[in-house]
N, C-alpha and C positions, 0 to 999 in steps of 0.2 A: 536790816540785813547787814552782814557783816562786811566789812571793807578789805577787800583783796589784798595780800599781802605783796608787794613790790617781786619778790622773787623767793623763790624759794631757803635759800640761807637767811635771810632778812627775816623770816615766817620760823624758822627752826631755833633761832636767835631767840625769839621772844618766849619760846614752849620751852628750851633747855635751860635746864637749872644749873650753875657754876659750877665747876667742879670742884672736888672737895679737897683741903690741902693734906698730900700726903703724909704719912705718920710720921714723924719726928725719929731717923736713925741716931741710934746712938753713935758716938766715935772710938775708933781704937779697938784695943781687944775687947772691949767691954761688949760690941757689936755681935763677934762671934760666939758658937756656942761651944761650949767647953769641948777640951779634945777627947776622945775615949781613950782613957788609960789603957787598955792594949794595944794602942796605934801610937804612945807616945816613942819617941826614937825608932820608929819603922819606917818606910816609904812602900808603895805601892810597886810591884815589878812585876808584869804582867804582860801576855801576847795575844792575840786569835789565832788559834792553834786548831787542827782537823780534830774534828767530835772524837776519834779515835784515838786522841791523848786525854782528852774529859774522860773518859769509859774508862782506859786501864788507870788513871789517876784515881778512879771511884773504886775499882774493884780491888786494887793493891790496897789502898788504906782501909778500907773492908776486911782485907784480907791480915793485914799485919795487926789492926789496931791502932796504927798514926794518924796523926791527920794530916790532911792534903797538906797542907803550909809547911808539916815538918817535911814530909818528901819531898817536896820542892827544894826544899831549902839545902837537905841532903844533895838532894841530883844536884843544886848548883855548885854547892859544895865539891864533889867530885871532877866537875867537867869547869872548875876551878885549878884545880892538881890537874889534871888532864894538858890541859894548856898552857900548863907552867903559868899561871898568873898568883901573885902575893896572895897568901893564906888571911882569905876574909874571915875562917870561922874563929880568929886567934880574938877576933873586937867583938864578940858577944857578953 
C-alpha cells in the first residue's frame, strides 16, 4: 500500500515537473519586429466617437473615392485653420 502523502503540496511537489526556463529574449531593437513602412513618421490619433461618425466617414469615402485617413486628415486640416492654430499640413 502506498504511503500517505504529508499534505497535499508535499504530494503535488513530487507529481510536478520543474518548469521549463523561459526562451531566451533577445535585447535592443533586435527584440522588436520591424516597423511597417507605412507607419514610419506617423503616430496613431484617434477617439470613440458615436457610430454615426463611422457611417458618414464610410459613406463619404465611398462616395468621393478617398480613403478614410485622407479625410481625416483633411477635416483636421481645416478645423486647424479654423482655430487659428500653425499650419501642420506645411511638415508633410
Amino acid at each position: 500500500m502506498a504511503r500517505k502523502a504529508a499534505n497535499l503540496a508535499s504530494a503535488l511537489e513530487a507529481v510536478t515537473p520543474a518548469p521549463a526556463a523561459p526562451p531566451a529574449r533577445a535585447s535592443g531593437i533586435e527584440a522588436r519586429t520591424p516597423p511597417i513602412p507605412s507607419r514610419v513618421g506617423t503616430a496613431l490619433v484617434g477617439a470613440h466617437l458615436p457610430t454615426r461618425y463611422q457611417r458618414a466617414l464610410k459613406i463619404l469615402s465611398a462616395e468621393t473615392g478617398e480613403s478614410q485617413r485622407d479625410l481625416i486628415e483633411q477635416a483636421l486640416d481645416m478645423l486647424f485653420v479654423a482655430k487659428g492654430a500653425r499650419d501642420v499640413s506645411a511638415a508633410k
